[in-house]
N, C-alpha and C positions, 0 to 999 in steps of 0.2 A: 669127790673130795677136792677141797680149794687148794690154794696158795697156802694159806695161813697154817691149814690143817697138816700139810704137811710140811711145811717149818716145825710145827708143833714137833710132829715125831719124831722130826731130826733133832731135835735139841733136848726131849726127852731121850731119849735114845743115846746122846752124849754125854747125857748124866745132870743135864741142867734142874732145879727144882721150880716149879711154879713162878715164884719169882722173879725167877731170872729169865724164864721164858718171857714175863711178863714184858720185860722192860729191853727186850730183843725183838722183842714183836709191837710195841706199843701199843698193850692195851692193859688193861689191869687187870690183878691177878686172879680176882672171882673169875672173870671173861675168862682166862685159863683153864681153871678150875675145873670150869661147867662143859669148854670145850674138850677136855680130857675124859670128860665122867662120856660126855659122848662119842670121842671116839674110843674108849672102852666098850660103848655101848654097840657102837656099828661093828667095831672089831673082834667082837665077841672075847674081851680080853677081861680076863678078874681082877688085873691090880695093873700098876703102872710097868714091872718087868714085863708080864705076862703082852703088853699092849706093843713094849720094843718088841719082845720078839714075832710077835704076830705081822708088825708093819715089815721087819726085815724079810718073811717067811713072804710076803706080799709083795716084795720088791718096792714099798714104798718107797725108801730112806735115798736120800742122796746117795749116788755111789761115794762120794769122799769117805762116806761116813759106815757105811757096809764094809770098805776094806779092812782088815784083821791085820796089825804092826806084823811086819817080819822080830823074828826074833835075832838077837846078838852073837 
């Protein structure tokens, strides 16, 4: 798994859409698209949550971004 691919996760994972991935990553947003339907694919994951949670389950994701807010 690259750089890019895992930016992807983390910004999936953050809650970004396609889009916005797109324009964080600079590249367009089909190139998103198609990288997501694949690492769905490698990931064994059925839909976009299913794909967060599989990368976190894998210790992909940035830690910033694994950490859980304390609560108030």
């Amino acid at each position: 798994m690259d750089a890019i691919d895992r930016k992807i996760l983390n910004l999936l994972y953050a809650g970004l859409n396609d889009a916005s991935i797109a324009r964080r990553c600079g590249v367009g947003h089909r190139t998103i698209q198609r990288k997501v339907q694949r690492l769905m694919e490698r990931l064994e994951a059925n839909g976009r949550v299913a794909l967060g949670a599989r990368a976190q389950e894998l210790g992909l994701l940035a830690p910033s971004v694994n950490k859980v807010p304390e609560s108030r």
